[in-house]
C-alpha positions, 0 to 999 in steps of 0.5 A: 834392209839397206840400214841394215846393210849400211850398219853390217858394212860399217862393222865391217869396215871396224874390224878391218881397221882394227885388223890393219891398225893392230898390224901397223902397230905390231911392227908388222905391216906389209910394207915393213922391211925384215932385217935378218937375225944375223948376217947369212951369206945368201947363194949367187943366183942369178938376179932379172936384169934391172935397168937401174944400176943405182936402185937400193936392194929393195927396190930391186927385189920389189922389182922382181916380184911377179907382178910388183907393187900389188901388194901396195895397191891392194893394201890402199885400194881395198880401205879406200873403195871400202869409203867410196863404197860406204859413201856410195851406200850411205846416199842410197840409204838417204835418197833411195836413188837406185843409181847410187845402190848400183854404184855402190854394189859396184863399189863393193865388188871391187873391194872384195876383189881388192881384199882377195887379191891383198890376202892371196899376195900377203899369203905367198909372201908369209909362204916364201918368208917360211921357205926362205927362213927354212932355206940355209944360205938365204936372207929373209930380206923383203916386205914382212907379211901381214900378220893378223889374229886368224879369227878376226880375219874370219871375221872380216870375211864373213861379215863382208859376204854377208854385206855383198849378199845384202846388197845384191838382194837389195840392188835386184829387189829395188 
């Protein structure tokens, strides 16, 4: 049964680099920026302060985010704790030591955490990508969201429950 939890993470693991690959080659990654269409004269709102009077437009609007930077760290640490939780897995499959099956699904809860929180963020930044291009007046400047073939996500997801299952019976089995 853990082979078989080893093998499903690895399918896995396939179909999201396939996800990420198919975005990054699109041109729409999330750390991609959008130019607007044409030139649009954006409304005088008020910007939050920034301590930096030299800092580029981009480095200003990532500051304004609500909490900035999670989409960057969601977008590295959901593949890599992805390959530590693999390795983890891979030893307990190799010297059924329970220690390594722990760490693993530990490992594991962390990435699902990772993912979640990377698809909550890049599903409020497609919404305030729409409301913006909606709004006359604003420019749709900013990170692109992540844009990827709904049923492969589905995919991914299901796939990545169906390991957590796996290994949680598994590590309370053991």
């Amino acid at each position: 049964m853990a082979v078989a939890a080893l093998l499903l993470w690895l399918c896995t693991a396939a179909v999201g680099g396939y996800l990420l690959a198919t975005a990054a080659r699109s041109g729409h990654s999330p750390g991609a920026e959008r130019e607007p269409a044409e030139p649009v004269a954006v409304r005088a709102e008020p910007q939050p302060r920034v301590k930096d009077p030299f800092a580029p437009p981009s480095l200003r609007r990532a500051q304004a985010e609500p909490l900035p930077g999670l989409r960057t760290l969601a977008e590295f640490a959901h593949p890599a704790l992805a390959i530590i939780g693999v390795g983890f897995w891979l030893g307990y499959v190799v010297s059924r030591d329970r220690v390594f099956a722990v760490i693993g699904l530990g490992v594991l809860l962390g990435t699902v955490c990772a993912g979640l929180s990377w698809f909550t963020a890049n599903t409020r930044a497609a919404r305030r990508a729409a409301a913006a291009d909606g709004e006359p007046g604003t420019a749709g400047h900013g990170p692109a969201p992540l844009s990827v073939a709904p049923r492969l996500l589905i995919l991914h997801g299901a796939a990545a429950a169906l390991t957590l299952l796996l290994a949680v019976l598994i590590v309370v089995r053991a």
